[in-house]
N, C-alpha and C positions, 0 to 999 in steps of 0.2 A: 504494500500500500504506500502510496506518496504520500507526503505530507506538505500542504499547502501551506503558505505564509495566512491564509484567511481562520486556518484552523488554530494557527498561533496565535492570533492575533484574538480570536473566540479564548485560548485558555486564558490569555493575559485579561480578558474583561474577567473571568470567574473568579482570578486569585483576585482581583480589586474589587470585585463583587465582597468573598470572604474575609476581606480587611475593613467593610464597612466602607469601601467606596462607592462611588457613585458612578455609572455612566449611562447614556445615550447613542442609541444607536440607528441609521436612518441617513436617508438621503439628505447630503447637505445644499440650503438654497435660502435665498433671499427671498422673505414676504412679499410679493408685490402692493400691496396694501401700505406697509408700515414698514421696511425697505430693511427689516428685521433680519439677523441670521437666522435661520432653522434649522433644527434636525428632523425629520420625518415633521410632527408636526407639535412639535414643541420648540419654542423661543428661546435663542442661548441665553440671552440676559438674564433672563427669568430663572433660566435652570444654575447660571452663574451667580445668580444675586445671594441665594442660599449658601454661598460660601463668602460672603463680604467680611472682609476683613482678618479673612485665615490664610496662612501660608498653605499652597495650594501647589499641584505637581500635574499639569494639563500635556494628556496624551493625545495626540489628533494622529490616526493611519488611515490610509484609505483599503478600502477591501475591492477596490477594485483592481489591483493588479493582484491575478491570481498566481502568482510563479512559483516554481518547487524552492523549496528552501535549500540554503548551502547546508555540506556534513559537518557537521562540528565532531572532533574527539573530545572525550569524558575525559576529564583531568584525574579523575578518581578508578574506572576500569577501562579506560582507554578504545573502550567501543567509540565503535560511527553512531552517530544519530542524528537528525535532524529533527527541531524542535524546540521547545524553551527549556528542557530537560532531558537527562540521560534518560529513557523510560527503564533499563536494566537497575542501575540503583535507586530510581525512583519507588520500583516493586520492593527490591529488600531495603529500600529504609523505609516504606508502610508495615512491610511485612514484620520488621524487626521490632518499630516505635508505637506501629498502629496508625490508624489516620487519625 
């Protein structure tokens, strides 16, 4: 199986998901009405304002370029993989710590 940059780019919302972050996901475009940025169909300001005043760490990818990801080596058992993680020691450090 390939592995996509759009499938990495899905795990990296789940761990920001799991740290109590926030994201939106959607077509990005300008309201014609209110000359607004949008994502699908919610207003950035709006979803930005909820953070006023906090230091703040803003991810923007685009998922439209679908291309296979490069291999990276595991600094740890020196397999190939491609991804945001090793998936071989990913398994035994679940397996070992638990999720």
């Amino acid at each position: 199986m390939t592995v996509y940059r759009k499938a990495s780019i899905r795990e990296l919302t789940q761990a920001a998901s799991s740290l109590d972050g926030h994201f939106v996901q959607g077509v990005l475009h300008r309201d014609v009405e209110t000359g607004a940025w949008m994502v699908g169909g919610m207003a950035l300001d709006t979803w930005v304002a909820r953070h006023d005043g906090e230091e703040v760490s803003l991810i923007l990818l685009s998922m439209e370029q679908d291309r296979p990801l490069e291999k990276q080596t595991c600094r740890t058992c020196g397999r190939d993989y491609a991804g945001y993680e090793c998936p071989h020691c990913r398994d035994i450090r679940y397996r070992l710590r638990g999720r």
